[in-house]
DRENPA-3360 file (N, C-alpha, C; in nm, 2 decimals, always signed):
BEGIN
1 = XXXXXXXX = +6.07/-6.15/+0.80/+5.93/-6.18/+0.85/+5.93/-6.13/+1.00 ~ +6.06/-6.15/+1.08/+6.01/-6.11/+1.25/+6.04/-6.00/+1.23 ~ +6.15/-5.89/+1.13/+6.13/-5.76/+1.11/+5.98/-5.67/+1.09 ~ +5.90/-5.76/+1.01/+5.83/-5.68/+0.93/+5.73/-5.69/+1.08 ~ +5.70/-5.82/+1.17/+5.60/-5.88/+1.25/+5.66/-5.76/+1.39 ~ +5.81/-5.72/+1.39/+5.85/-5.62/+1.52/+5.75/-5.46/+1.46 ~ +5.79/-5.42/+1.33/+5.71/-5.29/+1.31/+5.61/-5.29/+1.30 ~ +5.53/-5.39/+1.31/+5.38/-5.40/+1.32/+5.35/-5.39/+1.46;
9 = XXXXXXXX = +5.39/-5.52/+1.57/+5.37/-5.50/+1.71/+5.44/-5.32/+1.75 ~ +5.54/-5.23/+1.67/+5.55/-5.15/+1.74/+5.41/-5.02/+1.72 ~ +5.42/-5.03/+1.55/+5.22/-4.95/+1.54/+5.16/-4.98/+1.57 ~ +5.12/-5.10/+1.62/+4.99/-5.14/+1.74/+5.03/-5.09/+1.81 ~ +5.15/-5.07/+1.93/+5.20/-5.03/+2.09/+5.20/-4.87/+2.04 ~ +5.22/-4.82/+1.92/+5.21/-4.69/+1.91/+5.07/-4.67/+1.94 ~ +5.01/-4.67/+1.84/+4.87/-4.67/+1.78/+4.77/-4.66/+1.97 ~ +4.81/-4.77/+2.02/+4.73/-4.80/+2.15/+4.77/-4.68/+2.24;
17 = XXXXXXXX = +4.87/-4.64/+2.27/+4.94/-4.55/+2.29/+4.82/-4.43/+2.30 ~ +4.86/-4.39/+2.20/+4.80/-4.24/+2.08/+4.65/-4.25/+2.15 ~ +4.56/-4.35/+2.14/+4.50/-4.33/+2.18/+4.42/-4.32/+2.30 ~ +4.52/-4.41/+2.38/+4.53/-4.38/+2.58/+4.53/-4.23/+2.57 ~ +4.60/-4.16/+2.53/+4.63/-4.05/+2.52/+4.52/-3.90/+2.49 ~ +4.47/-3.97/+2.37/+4.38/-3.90/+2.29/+4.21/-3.94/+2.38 ~ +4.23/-4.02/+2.40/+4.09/-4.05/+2.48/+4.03/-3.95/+2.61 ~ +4.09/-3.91/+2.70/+4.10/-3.81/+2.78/+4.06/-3.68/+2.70;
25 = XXXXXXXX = +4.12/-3.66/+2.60/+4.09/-3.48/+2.50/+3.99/-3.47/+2.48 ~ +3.94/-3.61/+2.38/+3.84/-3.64/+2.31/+3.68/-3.63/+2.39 ~ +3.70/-3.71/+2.52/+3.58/-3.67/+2.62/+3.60/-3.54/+2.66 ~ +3.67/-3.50/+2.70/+3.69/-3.33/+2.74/+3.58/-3.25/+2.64 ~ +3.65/-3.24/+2.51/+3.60/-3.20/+2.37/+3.46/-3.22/+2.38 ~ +3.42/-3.40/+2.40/+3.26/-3.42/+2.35/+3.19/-3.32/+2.52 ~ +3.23/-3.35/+2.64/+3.16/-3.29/+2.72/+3.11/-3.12/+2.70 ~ +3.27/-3.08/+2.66/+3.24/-2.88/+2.63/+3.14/-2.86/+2.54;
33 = XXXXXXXX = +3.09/-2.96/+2.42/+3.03/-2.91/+2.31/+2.90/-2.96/+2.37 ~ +2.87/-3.11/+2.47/+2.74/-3.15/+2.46/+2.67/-3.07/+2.58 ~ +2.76/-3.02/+2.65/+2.69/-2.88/+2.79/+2.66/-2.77/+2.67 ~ +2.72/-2.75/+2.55/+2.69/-2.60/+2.47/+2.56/-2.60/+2.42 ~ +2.44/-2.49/+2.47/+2.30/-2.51/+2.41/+2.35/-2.39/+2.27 ~ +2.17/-2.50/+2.23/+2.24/-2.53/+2.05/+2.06/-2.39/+2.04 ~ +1.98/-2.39/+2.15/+1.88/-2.36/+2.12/+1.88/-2.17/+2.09 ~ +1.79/-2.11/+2.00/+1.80/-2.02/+1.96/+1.75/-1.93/+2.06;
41 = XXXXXXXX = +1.85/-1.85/+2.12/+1.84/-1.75/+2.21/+1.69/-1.60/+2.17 ~ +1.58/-1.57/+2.22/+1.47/-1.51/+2.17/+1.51/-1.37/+2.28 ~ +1.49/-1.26/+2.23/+1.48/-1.18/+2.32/+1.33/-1.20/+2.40 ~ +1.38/-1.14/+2.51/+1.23/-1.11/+2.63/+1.13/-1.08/+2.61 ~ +1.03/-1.13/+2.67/+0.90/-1.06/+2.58/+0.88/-0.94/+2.65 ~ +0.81/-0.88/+2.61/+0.76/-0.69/+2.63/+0.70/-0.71/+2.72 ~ +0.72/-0.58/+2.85/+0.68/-0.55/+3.01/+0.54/-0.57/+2.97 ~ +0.48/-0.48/+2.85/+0.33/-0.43/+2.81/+0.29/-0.52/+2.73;
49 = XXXXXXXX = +0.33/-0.66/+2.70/+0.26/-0.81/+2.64/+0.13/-0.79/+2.69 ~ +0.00/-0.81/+2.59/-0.12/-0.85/+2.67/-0.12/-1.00/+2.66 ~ -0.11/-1.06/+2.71/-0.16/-1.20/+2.70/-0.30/-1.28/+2.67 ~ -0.37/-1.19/+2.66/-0.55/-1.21/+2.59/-0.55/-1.14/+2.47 ~ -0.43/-1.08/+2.36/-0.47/-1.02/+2.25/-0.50/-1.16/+2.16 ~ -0.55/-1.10/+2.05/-0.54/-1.25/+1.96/-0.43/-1.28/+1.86 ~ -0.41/-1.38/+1.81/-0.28/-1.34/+1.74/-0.38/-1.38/+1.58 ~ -0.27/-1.40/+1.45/-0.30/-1.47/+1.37/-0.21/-1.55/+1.33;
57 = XXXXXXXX = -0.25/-1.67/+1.28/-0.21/-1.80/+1.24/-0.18/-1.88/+1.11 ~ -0.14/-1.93/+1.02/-0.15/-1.96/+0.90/-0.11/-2.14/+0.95 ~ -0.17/-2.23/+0.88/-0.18/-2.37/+0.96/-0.16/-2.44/+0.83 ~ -0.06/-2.49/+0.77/-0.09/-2.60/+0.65/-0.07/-2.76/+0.69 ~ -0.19/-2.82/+0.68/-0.24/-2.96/+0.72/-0.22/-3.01/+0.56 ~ -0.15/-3.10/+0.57/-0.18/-3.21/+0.42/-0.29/-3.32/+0.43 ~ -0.37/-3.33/+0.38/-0.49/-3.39/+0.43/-0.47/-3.51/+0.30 ~ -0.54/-3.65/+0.37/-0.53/-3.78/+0.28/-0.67/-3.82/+0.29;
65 = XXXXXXXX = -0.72/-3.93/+0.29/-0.85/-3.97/+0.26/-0.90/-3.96/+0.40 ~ -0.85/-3.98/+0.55/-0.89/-3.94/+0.67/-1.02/-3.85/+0.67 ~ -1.08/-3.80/+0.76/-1.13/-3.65/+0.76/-1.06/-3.58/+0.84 ~ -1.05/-3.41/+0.88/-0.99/-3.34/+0.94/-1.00/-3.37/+1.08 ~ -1.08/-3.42/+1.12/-1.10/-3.41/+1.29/-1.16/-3.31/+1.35 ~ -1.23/-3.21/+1.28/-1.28/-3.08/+1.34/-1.40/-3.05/+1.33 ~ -1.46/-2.96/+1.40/-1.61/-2.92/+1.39/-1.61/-2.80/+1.40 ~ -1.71/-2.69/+1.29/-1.65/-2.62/+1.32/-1.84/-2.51/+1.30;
73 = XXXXXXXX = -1.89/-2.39/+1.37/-1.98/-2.32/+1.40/-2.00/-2.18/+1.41 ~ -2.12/-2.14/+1.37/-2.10/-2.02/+1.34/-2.09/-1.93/+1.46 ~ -2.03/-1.80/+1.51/-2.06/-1.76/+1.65/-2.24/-1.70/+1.57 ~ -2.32/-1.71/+1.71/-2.47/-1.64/+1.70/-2.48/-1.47/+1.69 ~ -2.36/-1.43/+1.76/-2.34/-1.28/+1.82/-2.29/-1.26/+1.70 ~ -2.13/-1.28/+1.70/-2.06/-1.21/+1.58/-2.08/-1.28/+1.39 ~ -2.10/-1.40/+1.37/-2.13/-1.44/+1.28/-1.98/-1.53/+1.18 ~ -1.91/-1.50/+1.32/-1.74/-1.53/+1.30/-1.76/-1.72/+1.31;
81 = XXXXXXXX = -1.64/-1.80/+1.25/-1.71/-1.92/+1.19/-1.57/-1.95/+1.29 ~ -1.62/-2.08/+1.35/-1.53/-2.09/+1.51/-1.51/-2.24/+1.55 ~ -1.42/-2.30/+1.54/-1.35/-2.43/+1.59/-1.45/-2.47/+1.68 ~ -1.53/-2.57/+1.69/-1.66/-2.62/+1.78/-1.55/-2.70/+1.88 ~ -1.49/-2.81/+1.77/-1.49/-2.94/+1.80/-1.34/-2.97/+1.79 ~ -1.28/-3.06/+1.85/-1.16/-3.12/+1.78/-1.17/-3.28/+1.87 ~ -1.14/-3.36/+1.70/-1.17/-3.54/+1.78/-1.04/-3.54/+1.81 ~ -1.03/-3.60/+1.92/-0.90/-3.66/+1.96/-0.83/-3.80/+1.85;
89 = XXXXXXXX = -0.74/-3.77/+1.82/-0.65/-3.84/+1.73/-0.70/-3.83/+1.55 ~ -0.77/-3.72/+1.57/-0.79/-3.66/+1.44/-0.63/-3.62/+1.38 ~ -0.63/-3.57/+1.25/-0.53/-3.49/+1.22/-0.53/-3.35/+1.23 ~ -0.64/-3.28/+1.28/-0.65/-3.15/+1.34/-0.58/-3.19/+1.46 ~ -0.65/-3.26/+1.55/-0.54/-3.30/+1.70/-0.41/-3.32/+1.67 ~ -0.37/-3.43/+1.60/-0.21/-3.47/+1.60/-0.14/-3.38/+1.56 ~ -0.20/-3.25/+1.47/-0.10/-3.07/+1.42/-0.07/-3.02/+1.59 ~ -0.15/-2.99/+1.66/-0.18/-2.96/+1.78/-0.13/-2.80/+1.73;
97 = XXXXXXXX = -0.17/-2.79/+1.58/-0.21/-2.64/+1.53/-0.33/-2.60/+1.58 ~ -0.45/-2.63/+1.53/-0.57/-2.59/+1.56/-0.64/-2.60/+1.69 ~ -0.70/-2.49/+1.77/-0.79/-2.54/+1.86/-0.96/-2.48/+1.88 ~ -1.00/-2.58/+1.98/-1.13/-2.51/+1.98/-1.09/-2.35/+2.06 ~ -1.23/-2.28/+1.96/-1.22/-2.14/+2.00/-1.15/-2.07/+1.87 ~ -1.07/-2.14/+1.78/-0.93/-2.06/+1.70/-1.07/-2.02/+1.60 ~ -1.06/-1.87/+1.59/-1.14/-1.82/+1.43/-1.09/-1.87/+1.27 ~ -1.17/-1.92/+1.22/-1.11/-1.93/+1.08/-1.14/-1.79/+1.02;
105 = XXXXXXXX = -1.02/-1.74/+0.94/-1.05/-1.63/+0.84/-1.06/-1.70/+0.68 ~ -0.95/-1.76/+0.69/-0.96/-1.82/+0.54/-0.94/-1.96/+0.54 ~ -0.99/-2.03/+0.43/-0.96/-2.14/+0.43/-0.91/-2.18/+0.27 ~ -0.78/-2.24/+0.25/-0.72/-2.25/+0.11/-0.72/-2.12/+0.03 ~ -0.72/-2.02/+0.09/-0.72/-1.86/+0.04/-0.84/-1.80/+0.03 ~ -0.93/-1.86/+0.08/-1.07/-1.83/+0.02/-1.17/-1.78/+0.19 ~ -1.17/-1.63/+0.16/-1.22/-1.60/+0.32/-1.35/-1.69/+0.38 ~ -1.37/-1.62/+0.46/-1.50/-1.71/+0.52/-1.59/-1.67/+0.55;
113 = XXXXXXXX = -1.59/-1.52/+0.61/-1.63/-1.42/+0.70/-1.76/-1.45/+0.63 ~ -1.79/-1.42/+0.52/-1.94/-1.43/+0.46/-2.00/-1.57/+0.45 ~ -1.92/-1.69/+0.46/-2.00/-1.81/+0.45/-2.08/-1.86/+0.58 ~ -2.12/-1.97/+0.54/-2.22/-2.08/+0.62/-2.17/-2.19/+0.65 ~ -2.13/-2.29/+0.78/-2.02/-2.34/+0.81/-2.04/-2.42/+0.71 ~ -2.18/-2.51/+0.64/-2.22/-2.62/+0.54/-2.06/-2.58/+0.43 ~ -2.08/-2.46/+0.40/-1.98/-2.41/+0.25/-1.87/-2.42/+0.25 ~ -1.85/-2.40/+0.40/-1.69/-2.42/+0.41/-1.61/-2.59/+0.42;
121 = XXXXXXXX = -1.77/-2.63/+0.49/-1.79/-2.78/+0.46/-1.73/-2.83/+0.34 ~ -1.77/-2.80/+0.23/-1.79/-2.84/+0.15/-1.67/-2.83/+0.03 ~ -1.62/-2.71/+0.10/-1.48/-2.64/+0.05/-1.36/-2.74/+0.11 ~ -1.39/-2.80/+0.25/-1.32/-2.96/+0.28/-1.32/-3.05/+0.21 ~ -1.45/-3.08/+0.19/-1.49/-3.20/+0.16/-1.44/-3.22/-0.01 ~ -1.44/-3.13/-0.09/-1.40/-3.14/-0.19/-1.24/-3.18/-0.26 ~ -1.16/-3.14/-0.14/-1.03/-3.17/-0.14/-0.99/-3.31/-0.08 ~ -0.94/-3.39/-0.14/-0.95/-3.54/-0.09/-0.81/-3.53/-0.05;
129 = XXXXXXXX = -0.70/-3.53/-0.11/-0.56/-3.49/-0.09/-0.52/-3.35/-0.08 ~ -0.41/-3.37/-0.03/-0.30/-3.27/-0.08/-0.28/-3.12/+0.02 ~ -0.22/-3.05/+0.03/-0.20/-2.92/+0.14/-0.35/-2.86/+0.17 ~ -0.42/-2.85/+0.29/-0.53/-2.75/+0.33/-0.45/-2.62/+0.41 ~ -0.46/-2.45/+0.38/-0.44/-2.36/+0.44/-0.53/-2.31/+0.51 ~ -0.51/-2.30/+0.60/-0.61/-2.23/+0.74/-0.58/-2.12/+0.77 ~ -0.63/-1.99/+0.79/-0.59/-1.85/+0.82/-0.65/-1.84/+0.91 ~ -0.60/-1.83/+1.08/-0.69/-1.88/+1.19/-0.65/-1.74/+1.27;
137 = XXXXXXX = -0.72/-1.68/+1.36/-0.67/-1.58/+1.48/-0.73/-1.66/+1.60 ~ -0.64/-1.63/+1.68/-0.62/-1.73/+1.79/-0.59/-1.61/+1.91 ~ -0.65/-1.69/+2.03/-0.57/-1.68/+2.15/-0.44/-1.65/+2.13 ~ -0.32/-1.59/+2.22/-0.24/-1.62/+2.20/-0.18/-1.75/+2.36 ~ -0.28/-1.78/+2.39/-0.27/-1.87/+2.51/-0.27/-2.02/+2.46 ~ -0.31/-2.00/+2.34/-0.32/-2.13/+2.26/-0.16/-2.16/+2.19 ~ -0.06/-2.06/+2.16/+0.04/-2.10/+2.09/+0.16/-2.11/+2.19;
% end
């Protein structure tokens, strides 16, 4: 019994040991790796970037019984169908995909160019649940 109770106190005094020891590596180890950035290196953007081109966008919002949060109008000049509105803590806001100004091209694959904002209305309104796609050109000051 004090045999078995000495090789126990000695793997404790080991054990405590090992790890005085190991403790010092161990933070070494965690500091090297938590200074190492994890983020994905992007090459530079281009000398000749215009920063007012427009870009395009593809936006998938899963929509629930809420409404979207958006308002959206026809331009008078071009006849291009255009983000009026966005309510704050809508789910258009909370994506902080959409903004005012962004062109809709398509909406759930179905272009726009030819509609009337009502239609496109209506093309929301009809979907109670489930993924909405947005084909939007944008600023690119917006992304």
């Amino acid at each position: 019994s004090e045999e078995l109770q000495g090789e126990s106190a000695t793997k404790q005094l080991l054990l405590l040991l090992l790890l005085l020891l190991l403790q010092p590596i161990l933070l070494s180890v965690h500091d090297v790796v938590a200074q190492k950035s994890y983020e994905p290196e992007l090459p530079p953007m281009p000398e000749d970037f215009n920063d007012d081109e427009d870009s395009v966008k593809i936006i998938r919002l899963v929509k629930n019984k809420e409404p979207l949060g958006a308002t959206i109008k026809q331009d008078d000049f071009t006849g291009a169908i255009l983000v009026a509105r966005i309510m704050k803590g809508g789910a258009a806001d909370r994506s902080g995909l959409i903004h005012v100004g962004d062109e809709l091209k398509e909406v759930n694959g179905i272009p726009v160019d030819d509609k009337k904002p009502e239609e496109i209305i209506r093309i929301l309104v009809r979907l109670v649940f489930g993924p909405l796609h947005f084909l939007c050109q944008t600023k690119t000051s917006h992304l």
